[in-house]
C-alpha positions, 0 to 999 in steps of 0.5 A, spaced: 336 060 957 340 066 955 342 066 946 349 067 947 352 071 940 358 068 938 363 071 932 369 067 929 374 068 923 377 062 919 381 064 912 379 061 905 384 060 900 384 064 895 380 063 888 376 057 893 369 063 893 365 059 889 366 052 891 366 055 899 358 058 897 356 052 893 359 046 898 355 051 903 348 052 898 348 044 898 349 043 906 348 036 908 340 035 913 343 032 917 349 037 918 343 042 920 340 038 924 346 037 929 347 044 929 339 046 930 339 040 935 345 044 939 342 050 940 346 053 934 341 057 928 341 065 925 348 062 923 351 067 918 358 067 913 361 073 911 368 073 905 372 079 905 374 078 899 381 083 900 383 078 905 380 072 904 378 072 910 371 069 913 367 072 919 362 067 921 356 069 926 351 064 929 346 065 936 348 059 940 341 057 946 345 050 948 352 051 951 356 049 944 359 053 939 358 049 932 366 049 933 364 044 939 362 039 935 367 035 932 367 029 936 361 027 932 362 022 926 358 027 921 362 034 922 368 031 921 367 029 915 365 035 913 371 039 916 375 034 912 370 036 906 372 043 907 379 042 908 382 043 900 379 050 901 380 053 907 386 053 912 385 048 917 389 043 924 391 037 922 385 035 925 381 037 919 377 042 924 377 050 920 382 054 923 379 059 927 379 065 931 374 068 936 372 074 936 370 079 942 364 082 941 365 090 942 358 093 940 351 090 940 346 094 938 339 092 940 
């Protein structure tokens, strides 16, 4: 099966950095483990501080983005655990913005 490359924004509220790192420094297992389990890994977040702003990128083998997810019991709790520090729906889910990938470089 082909990894697909997947990039998306989403927006943290300002003066929210360290609680956005630390909440993801302490990620819940079985929060990993659903994301592993759906085929989603190399999965990184990048903050542009000027705009605050985040880029994420993850590599996806299954056919679900980790934004796919939010059926399941433990991503909606997390998003609702996330949603004091970041833009969000009323759903809780990060508001989020794919992005078209222009260049890949092998």
């Amino acid at each position: 099966m082909e990894t697909k490359r997947f990039g998306f924004k989403m927006k943290l509220f300002p003066g929210f950095k360290e609680e956005y790192k630390k909440r993801h420094d302490e990620i819940w297992p079985e929060l990993v483990q659903l994301l592993k389990n759906e085929g989603i890994g190399n999965y990184s977040i990048f903050l542009d501080e000027e705009s605050n702003s985040l880029f994420a990128y993850q590599e996806q083998s299954g056919e679900s983005s980790s934004q796919d997810l939010g059926t399941t019991e433990i991503v909606k709790k997390w998003w609702k655990f996330m949603a004091d520090v970041m833009e969000t729906n009323p759903d809780n889910s990060p508001v989020t913005v794919p992005l078209e990938q222009v260049f890949y470089m092998k």
